[in-house]
mmCIF file of the N, C-alpha and C atoms, coordinates in Angstrom:
data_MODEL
# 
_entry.id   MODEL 
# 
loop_
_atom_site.group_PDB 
_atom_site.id 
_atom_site.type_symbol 
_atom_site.label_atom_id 
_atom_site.label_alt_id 
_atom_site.label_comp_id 
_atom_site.label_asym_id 
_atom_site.label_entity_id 
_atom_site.label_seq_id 
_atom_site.pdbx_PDB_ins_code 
_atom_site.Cartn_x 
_atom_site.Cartn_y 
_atom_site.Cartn_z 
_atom_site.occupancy 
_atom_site.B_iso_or_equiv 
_atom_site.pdbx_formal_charge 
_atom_site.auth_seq_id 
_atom_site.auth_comp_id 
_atom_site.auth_asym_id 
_atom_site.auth_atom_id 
_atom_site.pdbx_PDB_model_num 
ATOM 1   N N  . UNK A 1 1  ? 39.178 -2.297  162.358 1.00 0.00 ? 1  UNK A N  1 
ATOM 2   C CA . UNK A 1 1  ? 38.714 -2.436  160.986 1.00 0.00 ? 1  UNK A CA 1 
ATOM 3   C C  . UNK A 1 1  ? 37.718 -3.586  160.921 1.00 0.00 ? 1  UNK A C  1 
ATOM 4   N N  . UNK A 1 2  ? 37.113 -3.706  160.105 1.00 0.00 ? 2  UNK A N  1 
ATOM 5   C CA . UNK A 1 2  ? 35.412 -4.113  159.998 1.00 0.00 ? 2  UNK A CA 1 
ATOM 6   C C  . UNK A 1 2  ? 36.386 -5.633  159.373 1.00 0.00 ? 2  UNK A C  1 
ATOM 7   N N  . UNK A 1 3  ? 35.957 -6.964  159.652 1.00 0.00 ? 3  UNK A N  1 
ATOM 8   C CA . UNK A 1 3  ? 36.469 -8.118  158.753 1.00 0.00 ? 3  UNK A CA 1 
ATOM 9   C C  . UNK A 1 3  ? 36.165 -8.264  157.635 1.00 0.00 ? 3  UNK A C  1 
ATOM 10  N N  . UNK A 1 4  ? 35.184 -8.196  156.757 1.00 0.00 ? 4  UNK A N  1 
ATOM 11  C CA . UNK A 1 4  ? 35.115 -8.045  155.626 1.00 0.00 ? 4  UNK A CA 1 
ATOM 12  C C  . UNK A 1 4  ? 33.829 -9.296  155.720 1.00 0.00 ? 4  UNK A C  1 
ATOM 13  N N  . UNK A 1 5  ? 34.449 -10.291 154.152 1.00 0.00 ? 5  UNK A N  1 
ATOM 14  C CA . UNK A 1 5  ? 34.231 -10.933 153.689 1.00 0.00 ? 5  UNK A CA 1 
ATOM 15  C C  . UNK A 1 5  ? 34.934 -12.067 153.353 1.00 0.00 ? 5  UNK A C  1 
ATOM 16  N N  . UNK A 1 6  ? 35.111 -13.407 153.338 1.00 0.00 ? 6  UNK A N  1 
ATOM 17  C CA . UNK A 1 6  ? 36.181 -13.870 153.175 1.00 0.00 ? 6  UNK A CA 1 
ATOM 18  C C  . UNK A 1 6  ? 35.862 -14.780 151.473 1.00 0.00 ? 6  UNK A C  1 
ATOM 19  N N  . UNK A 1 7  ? 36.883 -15.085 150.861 1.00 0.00 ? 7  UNK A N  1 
ATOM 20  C CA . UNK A 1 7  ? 36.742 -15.552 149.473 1.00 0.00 ? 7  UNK A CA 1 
ATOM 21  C C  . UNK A 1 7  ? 35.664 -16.703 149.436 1.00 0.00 ? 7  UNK A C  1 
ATOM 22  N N  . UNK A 1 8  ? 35.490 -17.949 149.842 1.00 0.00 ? 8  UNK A N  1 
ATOM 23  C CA . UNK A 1 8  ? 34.406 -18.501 150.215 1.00 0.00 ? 8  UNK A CA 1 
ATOM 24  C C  . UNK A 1 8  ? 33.621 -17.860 150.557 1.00 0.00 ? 8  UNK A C  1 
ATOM 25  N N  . UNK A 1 9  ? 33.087 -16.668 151.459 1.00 0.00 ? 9  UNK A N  1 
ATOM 26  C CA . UNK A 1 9  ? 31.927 -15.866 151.326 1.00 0.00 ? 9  UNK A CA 1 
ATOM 27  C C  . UNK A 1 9  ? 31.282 -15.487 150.327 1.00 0.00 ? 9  UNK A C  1 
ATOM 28  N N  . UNK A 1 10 ? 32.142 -14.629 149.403 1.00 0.00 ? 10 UNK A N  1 
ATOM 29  C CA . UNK A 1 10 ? 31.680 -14.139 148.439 1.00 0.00 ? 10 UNK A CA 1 
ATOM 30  C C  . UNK A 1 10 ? 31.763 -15.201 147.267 1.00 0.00 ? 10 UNK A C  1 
ATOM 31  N N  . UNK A 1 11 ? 32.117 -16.033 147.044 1.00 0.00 ? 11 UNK A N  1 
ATOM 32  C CA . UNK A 1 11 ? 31.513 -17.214 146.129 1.00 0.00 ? 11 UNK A CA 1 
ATOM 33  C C  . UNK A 1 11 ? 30.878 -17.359 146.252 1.00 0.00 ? 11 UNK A C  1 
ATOM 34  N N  . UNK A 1 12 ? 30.147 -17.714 147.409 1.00 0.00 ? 12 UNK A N  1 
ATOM 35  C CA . UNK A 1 12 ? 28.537 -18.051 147.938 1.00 0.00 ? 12 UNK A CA 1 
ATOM 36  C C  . UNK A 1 12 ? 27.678 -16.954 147.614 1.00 0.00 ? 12 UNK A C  1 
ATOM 37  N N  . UNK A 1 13 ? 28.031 -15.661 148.337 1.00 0.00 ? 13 UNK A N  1 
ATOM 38  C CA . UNK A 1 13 ? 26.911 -15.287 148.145 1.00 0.00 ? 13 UNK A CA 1 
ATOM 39  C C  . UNK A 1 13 ? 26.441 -15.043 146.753 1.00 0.00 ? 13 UNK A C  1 
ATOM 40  N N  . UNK A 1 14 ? 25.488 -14.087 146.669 1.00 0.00 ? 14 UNK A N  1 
ATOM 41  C CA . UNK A 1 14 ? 24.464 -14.150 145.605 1.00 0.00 ? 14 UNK A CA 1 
ATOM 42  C C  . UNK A 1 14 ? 24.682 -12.269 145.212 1.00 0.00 ? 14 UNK A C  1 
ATOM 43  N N  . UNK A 1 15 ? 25.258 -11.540 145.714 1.00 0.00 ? 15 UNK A N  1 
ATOM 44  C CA . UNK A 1 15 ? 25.659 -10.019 145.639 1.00 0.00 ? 15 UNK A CA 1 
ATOM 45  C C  . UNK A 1 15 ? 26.456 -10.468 144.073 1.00 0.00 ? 15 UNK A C  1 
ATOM 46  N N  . UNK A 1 16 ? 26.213 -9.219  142.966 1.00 0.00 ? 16 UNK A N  1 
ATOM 47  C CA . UNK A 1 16 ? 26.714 -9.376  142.105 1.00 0.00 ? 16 UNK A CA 1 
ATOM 48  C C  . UNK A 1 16 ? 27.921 -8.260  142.447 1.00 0.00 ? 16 UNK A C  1 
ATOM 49  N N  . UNK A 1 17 ? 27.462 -7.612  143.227 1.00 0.00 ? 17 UNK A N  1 
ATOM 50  C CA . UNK A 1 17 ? 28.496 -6.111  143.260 1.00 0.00 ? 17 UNK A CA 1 
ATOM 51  C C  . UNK A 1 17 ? 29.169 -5.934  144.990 1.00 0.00 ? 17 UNK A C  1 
ATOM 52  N N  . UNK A 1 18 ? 30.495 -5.894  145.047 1.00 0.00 ? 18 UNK A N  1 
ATOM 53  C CA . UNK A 1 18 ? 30.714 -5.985  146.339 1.00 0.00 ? 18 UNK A CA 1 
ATOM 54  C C  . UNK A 1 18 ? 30.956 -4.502  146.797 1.00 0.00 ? 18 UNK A C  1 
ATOM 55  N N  . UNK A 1 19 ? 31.240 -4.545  147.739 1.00 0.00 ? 19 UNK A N  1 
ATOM 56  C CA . UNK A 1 19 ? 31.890 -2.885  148.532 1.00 0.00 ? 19 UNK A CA 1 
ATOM 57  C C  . UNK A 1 19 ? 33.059 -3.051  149.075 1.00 0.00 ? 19 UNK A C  1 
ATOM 58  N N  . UNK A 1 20 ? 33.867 -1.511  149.270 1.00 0.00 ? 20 UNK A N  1 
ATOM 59  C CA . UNK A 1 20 ? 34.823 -1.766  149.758 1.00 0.00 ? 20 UNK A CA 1 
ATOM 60  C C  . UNK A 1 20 ? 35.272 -2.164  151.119 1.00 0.00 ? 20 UNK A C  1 
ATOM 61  N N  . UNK A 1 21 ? 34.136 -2.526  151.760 1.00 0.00 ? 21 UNK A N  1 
ATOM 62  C CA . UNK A 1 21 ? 34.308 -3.717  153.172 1.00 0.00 ? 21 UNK A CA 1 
ATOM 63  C C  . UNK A 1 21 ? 34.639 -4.709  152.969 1.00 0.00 ? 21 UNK A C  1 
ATOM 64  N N  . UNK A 1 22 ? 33.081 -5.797  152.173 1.00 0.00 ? 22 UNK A N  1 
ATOM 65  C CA . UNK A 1 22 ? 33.632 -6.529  151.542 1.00 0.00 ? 22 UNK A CA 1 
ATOM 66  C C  . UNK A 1 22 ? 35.012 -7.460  151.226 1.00 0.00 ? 22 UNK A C  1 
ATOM 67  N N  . UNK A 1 23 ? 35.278 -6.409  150.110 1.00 0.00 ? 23 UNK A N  1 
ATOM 68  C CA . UNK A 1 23 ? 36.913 -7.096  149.755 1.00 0.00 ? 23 UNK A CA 1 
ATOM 69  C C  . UNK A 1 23 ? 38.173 -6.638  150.683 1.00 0.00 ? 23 UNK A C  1 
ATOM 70  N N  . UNK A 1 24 ? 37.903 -5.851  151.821 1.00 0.00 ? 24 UNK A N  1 
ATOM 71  C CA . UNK A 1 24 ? 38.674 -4.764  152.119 1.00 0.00 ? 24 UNK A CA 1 
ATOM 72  C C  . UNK A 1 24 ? 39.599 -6.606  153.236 1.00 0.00 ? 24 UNK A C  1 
ATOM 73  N N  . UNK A 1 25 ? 39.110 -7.448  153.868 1.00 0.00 ? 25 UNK A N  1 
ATOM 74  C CA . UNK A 1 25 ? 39.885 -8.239  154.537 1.00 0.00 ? 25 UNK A CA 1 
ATOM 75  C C  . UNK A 1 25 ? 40.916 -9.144  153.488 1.00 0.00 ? 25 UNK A C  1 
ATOM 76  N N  . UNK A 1 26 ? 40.468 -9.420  152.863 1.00 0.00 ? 26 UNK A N  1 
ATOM 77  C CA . UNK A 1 26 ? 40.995 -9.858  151.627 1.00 0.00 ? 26 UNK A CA 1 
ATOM 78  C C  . UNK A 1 26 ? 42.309 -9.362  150.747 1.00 0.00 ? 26 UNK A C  1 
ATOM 79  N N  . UNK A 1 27 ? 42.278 -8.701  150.955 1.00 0.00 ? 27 UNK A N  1 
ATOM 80  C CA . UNK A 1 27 ? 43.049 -7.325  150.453 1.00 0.00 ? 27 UNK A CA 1 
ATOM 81  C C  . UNK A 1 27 ? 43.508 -6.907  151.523 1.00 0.00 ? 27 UNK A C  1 
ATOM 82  N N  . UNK A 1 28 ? 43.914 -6.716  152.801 1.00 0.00 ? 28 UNK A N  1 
ATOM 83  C CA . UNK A 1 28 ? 44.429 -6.371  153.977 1.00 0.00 ? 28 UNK A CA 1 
ATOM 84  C C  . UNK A 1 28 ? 44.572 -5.145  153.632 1.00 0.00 ? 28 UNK A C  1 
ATOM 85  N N  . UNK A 1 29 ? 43.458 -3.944  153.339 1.00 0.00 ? 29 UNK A N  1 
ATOM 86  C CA . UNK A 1 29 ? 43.337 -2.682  153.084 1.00 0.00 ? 29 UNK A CA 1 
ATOM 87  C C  . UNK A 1 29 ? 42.184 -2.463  153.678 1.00 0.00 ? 29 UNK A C  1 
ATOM 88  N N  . UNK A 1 30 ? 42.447 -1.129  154.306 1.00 0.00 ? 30 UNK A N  1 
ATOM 89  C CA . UNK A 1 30 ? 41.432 -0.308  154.862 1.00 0.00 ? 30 UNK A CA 1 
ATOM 90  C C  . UNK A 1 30 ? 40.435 0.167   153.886 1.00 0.00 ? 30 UNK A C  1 
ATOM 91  N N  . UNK A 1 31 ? 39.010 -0.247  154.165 1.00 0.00 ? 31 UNK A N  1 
ATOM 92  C CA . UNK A 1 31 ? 38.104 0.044   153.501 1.00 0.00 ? 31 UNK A CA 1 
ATOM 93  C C  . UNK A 1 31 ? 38.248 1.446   152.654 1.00 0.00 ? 31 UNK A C  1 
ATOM 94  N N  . UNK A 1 32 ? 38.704 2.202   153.660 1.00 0.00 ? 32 UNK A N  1 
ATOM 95  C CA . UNK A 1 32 ? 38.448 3.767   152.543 1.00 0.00 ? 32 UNK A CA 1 
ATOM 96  C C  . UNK A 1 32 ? 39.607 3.825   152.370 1.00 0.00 ? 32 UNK A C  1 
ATOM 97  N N  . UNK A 1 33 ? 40.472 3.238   151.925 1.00 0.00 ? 33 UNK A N  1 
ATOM 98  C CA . UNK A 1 33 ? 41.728 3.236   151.316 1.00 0.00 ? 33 UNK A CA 1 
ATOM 99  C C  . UNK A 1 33 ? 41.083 2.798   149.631 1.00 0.00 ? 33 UNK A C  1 
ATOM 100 N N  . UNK A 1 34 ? 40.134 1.801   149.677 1.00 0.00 ? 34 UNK A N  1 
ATOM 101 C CA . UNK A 1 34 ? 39.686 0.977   148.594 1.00 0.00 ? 34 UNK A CA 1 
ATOM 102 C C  . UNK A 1 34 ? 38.983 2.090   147.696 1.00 0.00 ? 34 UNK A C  1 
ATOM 103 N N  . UNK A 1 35 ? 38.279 2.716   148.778 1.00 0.00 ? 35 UNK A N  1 
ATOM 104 C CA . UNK A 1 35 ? 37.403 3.844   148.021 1.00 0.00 ? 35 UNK A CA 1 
ATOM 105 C C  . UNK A 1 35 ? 38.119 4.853   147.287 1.00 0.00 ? 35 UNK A C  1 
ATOM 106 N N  . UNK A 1 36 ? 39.023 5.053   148.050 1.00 0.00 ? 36 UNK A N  1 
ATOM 107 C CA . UNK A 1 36 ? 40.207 6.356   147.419 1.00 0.00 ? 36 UNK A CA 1 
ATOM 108 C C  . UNK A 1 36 ? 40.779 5.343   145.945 1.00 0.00 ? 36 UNK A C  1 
ATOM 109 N N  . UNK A 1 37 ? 41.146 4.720   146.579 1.00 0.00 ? 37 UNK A N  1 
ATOM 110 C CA . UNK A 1 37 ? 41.902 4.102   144.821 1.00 0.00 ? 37 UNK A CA 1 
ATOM 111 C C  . UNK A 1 37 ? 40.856 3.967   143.912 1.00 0.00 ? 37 UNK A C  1 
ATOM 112 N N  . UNK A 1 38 ? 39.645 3.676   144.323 1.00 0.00 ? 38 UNK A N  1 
ATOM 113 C CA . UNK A 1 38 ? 38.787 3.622   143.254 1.00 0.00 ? 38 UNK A CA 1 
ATOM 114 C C  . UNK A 1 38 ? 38.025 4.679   142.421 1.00 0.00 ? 38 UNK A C  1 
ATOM 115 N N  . UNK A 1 39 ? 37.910 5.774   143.458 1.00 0.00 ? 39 UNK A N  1 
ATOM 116 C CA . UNK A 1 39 ? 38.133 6.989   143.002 1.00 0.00 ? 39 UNK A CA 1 
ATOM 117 C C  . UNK A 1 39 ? 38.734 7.500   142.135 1.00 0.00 ? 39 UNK A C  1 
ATOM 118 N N  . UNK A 1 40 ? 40.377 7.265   141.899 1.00 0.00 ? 40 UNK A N  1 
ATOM 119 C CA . UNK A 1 40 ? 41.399 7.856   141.398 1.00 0.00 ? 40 UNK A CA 1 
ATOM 120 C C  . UNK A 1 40 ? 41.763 7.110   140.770 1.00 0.00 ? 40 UNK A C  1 
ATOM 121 N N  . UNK A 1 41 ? 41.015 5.574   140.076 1.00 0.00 ? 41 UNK A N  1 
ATOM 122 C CA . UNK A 1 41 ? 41.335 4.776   139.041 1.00 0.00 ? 41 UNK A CA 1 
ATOM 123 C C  . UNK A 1 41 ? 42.303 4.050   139.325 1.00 0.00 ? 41 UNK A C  1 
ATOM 124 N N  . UNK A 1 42 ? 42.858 3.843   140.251 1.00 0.00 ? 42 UNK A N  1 
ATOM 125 C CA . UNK A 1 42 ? 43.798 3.108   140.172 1.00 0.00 ? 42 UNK A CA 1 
ATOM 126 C C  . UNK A 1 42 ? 44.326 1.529   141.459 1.00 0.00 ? 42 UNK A C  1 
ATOM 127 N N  . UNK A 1 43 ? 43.237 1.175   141.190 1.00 0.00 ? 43 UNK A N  1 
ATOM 128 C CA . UNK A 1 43 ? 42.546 0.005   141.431 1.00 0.00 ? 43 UNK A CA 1 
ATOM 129 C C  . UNK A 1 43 ? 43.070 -1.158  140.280 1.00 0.00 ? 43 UNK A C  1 
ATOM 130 N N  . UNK A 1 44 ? 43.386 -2.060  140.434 1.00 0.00 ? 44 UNK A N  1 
ATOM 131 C CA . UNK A 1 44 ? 43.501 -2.957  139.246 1.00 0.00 ? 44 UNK A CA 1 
ATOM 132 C C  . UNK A 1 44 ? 42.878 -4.137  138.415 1.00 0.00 ? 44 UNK A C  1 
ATOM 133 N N  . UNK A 1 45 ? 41.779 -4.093  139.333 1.00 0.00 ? 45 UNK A N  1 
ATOM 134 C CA . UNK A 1 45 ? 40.281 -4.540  138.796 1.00 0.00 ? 45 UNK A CA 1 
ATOM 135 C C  . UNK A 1 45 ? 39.083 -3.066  138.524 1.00 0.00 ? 45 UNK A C  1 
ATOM 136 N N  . UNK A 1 46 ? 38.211 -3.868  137.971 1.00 0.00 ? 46 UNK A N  1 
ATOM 137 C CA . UNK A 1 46 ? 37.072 -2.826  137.770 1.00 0.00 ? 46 UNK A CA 1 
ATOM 138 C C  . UNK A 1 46 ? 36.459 -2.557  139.019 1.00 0.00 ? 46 UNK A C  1 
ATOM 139 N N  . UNK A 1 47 ? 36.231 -1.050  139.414 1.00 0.00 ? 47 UNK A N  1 
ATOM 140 C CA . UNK A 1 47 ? 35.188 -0.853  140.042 1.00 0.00 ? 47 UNK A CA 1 
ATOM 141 C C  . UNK A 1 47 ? 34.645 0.633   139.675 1.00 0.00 ? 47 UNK A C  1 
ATOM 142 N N  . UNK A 1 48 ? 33.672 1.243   140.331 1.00 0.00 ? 48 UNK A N  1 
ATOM 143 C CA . UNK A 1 48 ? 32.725 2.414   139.930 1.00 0.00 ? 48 UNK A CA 1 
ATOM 144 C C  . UNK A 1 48 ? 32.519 3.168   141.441 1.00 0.00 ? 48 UNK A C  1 
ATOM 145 N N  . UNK A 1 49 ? 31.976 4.082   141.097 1.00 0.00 ? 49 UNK A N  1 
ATOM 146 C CA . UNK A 1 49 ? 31.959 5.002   142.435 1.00 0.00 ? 49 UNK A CA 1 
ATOM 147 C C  . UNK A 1 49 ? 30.382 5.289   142.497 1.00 0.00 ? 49 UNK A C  1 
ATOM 148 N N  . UNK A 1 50 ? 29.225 5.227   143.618 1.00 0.00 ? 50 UNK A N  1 
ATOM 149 C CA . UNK A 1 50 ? 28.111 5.362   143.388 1.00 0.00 ? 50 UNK A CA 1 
ATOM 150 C C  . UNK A 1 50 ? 27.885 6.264   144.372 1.00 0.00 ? 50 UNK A C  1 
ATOM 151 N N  . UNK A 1 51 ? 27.816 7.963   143.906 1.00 0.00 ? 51 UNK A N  1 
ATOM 152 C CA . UNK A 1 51 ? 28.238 8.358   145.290 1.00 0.00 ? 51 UNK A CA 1 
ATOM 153 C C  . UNK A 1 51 ? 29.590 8.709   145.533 1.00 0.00 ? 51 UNK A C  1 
ATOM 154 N N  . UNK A 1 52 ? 29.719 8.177   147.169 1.00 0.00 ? 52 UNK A N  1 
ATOM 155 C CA . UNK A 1 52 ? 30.934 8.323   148.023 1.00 0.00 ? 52 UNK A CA 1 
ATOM 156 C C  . UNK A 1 52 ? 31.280 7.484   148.260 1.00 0.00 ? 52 UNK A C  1 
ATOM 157 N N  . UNK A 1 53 ? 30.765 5.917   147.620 1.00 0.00 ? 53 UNK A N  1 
ATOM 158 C CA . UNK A 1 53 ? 30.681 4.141   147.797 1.00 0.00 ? 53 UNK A CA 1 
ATOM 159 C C  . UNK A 1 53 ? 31.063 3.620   146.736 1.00 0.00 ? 53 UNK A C  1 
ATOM 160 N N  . UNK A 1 54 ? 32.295 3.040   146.744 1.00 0.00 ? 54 UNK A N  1 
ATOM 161 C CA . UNK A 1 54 ? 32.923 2.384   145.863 1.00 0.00 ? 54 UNK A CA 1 
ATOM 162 C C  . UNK A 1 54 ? 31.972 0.625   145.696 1.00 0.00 ? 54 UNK A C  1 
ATOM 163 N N  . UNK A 1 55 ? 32.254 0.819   144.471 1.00 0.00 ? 55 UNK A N  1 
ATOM 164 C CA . UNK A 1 55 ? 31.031 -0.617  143.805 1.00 0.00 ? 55 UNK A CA 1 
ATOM 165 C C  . UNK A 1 55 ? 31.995 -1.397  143.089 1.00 0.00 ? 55 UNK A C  1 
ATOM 166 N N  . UNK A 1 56 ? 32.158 -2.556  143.141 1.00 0.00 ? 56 UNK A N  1 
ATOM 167 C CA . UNK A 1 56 ? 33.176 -4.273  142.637 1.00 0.00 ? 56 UNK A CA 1 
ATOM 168 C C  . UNK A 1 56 ? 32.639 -4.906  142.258 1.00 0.00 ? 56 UNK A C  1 
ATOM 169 N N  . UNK A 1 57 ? 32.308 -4.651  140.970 1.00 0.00 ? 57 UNK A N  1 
ATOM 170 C CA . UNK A 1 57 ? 31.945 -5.889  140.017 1.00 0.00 ? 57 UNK A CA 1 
ATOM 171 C C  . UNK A 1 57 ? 32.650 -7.454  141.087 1.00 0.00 ? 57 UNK A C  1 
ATOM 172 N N  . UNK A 1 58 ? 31.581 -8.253  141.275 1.00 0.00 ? 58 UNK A N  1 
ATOM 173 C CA . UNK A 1 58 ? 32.351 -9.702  141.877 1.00 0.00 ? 58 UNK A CA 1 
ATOM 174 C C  . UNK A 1 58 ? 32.784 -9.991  140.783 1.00 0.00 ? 58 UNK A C  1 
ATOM 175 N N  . UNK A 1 59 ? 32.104 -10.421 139.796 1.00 0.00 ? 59 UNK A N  1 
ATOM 176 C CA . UNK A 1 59 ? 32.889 -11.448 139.024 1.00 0.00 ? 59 UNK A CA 1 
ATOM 177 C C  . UNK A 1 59 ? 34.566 -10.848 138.411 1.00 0.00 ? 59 UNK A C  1 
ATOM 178 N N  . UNK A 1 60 ? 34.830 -9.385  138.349 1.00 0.00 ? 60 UNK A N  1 
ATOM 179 C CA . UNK A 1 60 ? 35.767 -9.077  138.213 1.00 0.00 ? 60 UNK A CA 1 
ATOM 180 C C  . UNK A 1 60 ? 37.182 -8.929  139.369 1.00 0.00 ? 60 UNK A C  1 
ATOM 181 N N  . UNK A 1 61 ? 36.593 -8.610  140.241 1.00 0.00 ? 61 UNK A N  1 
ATOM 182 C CA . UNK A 1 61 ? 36.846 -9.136  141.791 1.00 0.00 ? 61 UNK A CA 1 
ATOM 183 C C  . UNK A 1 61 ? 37.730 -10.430 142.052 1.00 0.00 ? 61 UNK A C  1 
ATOM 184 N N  . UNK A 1 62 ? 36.906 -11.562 141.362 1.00 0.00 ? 62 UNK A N  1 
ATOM 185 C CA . UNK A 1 62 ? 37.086 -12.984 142.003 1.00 0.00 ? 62 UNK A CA 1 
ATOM 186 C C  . UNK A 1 62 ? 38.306 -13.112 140.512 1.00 0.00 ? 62 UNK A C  1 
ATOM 187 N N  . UNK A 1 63 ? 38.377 -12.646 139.093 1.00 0.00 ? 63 UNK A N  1 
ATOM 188 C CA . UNK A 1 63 ? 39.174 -12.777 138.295 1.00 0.00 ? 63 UNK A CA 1 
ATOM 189 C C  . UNK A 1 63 ? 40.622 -12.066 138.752 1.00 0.00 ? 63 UNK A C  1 
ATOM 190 N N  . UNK A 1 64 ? 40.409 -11.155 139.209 1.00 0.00 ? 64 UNK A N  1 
ATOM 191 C CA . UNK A 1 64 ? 41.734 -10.451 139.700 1.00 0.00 ? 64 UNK A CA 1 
ATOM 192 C C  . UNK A 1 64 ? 42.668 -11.029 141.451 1.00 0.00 ? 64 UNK A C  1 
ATOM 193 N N  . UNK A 1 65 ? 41.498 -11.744 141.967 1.00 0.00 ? 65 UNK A N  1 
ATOM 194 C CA . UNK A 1 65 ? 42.251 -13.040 143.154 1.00 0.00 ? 65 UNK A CA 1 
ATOM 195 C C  . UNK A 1 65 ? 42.525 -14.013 142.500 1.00 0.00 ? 65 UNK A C  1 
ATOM 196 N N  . UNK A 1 66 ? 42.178 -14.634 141.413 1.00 0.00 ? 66 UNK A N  1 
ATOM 197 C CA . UNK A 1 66 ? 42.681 -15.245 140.839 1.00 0.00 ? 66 UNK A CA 1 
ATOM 198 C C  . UNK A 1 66 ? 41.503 -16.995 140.605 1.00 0.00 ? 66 UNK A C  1 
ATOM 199 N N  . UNK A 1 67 ? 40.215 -16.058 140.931 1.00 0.00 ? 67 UNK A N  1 
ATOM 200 C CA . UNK A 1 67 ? 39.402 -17.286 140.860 1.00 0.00 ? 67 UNK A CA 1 
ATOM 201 C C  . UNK A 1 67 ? 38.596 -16.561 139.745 1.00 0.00 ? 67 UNK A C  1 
ATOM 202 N N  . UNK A 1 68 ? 37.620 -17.902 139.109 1.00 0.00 ? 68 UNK A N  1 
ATOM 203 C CA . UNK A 1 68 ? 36.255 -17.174 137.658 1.00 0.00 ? 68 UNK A CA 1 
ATOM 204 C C  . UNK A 1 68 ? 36.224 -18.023 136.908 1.00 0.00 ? 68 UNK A C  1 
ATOM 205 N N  . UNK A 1 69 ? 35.837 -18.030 136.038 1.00 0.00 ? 69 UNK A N  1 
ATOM 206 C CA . UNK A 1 69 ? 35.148 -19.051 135.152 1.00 0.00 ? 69 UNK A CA 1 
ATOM 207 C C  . UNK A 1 69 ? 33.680 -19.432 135.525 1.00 0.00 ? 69 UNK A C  1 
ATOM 208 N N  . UNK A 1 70 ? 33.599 -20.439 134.627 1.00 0.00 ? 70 UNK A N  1 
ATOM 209 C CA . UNK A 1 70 ? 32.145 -21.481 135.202 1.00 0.00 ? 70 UNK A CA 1 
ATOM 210 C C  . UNK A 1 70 ? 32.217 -22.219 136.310 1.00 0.00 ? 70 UNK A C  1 
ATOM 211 N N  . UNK A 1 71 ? 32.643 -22.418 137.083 1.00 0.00 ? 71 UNK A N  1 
ATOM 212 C CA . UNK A 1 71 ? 32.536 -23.293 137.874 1.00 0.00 ? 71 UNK A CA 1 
ATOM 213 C C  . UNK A 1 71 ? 33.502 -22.728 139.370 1.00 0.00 ? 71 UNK A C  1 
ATOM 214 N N  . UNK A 1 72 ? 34.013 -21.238 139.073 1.00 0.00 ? 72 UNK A N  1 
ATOM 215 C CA . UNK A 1 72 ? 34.830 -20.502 140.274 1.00 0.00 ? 72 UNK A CA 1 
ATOM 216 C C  . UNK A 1 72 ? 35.844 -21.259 140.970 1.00 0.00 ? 72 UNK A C  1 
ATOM 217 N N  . UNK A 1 73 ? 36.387 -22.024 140.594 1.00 0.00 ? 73 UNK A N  1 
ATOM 218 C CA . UNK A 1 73 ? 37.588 -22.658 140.850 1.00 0.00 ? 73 UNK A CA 1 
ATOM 219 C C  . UNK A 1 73 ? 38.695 -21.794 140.634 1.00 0.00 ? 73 UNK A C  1 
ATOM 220 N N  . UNK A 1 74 ? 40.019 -21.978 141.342 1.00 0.00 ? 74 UNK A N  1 
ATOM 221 C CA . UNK A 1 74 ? 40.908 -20.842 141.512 1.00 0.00 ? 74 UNK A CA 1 
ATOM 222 C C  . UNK A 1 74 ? 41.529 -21.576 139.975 1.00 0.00 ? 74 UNK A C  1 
ATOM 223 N N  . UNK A 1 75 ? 42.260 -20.449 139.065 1.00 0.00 ? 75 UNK A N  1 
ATOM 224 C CA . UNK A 1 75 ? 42.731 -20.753 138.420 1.00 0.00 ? 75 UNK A CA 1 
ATOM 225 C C  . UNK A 1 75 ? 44.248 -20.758 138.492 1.00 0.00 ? 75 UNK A C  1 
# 
């Protein structure tokens, strides 16, 4: 399985929208496991399907790990 991204990664970067690689280390889920739930809604953050490619709002992403606000500090 592909490593992903790690939470300090994606704070940094500058991607507003992640994939299910991405978050997939994070989540200790197989990428197209991510896609299937997102598919079938039942995901517990927001995401969208573009395609056959599941799309993650970050900032909704980083609210549901438990980081967001102004300043992305874990809350």
């Amino acid at each position: 399985m592909e490593r992903g991204m790690t939470v300090a990664e994606i704070l940094a970067s500058d991607k507003e929208m992640l994939s299910a690689t991405d978050i997939s280390g994070i989540l200790r889920i197989h990428p197209s496991r991510i896609t299937f739930y997102a598919q079938t809604g039942q995901l517990p953050f927001p995401a969208m399907m573009s395609g056959c490619r599941a799309k993650i709002p970050k900032a909704g992403f980083l609210k549901f790990i438990g980081y967001g606000g102004e300043s992305n500090e874990r809350k």
